[in-house]
C-alpha positions in Angstrom: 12.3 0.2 7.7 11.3 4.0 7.8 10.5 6.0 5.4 10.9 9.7 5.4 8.2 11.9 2.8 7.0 15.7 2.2 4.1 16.0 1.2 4.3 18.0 -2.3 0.7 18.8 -3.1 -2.4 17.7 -3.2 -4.5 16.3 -5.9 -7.9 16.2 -5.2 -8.7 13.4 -3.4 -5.1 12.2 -3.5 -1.7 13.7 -2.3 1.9 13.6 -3.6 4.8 12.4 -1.2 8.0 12.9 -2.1 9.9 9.9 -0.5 13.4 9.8 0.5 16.0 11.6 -0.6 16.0 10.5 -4.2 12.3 12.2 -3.9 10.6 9.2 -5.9 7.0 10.6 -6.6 4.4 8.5 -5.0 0.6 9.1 -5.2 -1.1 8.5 -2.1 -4.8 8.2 -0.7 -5.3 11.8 0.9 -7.8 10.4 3.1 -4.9 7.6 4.6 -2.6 10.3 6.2 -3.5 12.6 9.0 -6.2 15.0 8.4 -4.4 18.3 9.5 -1.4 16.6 7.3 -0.8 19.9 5.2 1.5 20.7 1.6 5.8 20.6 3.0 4.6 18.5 5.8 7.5 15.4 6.7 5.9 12.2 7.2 7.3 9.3 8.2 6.0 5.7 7.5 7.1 2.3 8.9 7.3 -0.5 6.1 7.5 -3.9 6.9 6.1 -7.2 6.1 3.1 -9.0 7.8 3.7 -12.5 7.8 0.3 -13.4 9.0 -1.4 -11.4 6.0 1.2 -13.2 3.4 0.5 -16.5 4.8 -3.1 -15.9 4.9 -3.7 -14.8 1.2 -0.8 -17.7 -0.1 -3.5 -20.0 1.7 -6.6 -18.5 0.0 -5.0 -18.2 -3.7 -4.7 -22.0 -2.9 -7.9 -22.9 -1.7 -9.4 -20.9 -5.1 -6.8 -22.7 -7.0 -7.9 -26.2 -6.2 -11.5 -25.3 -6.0 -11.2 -24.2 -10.1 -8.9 -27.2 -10.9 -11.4 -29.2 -9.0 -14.8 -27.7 -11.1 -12.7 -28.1 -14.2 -11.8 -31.9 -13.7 -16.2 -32.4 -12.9 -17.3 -30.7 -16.3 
């Protein structure tokens, strides 16, 4: 899914996007978009979901689940 934003400002060390044509306010890391990324600029970003990443932190919530559950049953 693609996402079209302006940029609407900048805040310091963050920036305002303006995304899509209901222009939901979103504040994003300045430092994450491209550095001669200047105020009016479009950007578009590319959403979609890593299934490796999801699987990987379902996985490690898990193993610290068990690993509490497992200290709790000792003491």
């Amino acid at each position: 899914m693609k996402v079209l934003a302006v940029i609407d400002r900048f805040e310091g060390k963050k920036a305002v996007l303006m995304l899509g044509d209901e222009e939901v306010q979103v504040v994003w890391p300045r430092q994450s978009l491209p550095s001669e990324a200047q105020e009016g600029d479009f950007i578009t970003m590319e959403l979609q979901i890593d299934g490796e990443a999801t699987i990987a932190a379902k996985a490690e919530a898990e193993r610290l689940l068990k690993e509490i559950l497992e200290r709790n049953q000792e003491g």
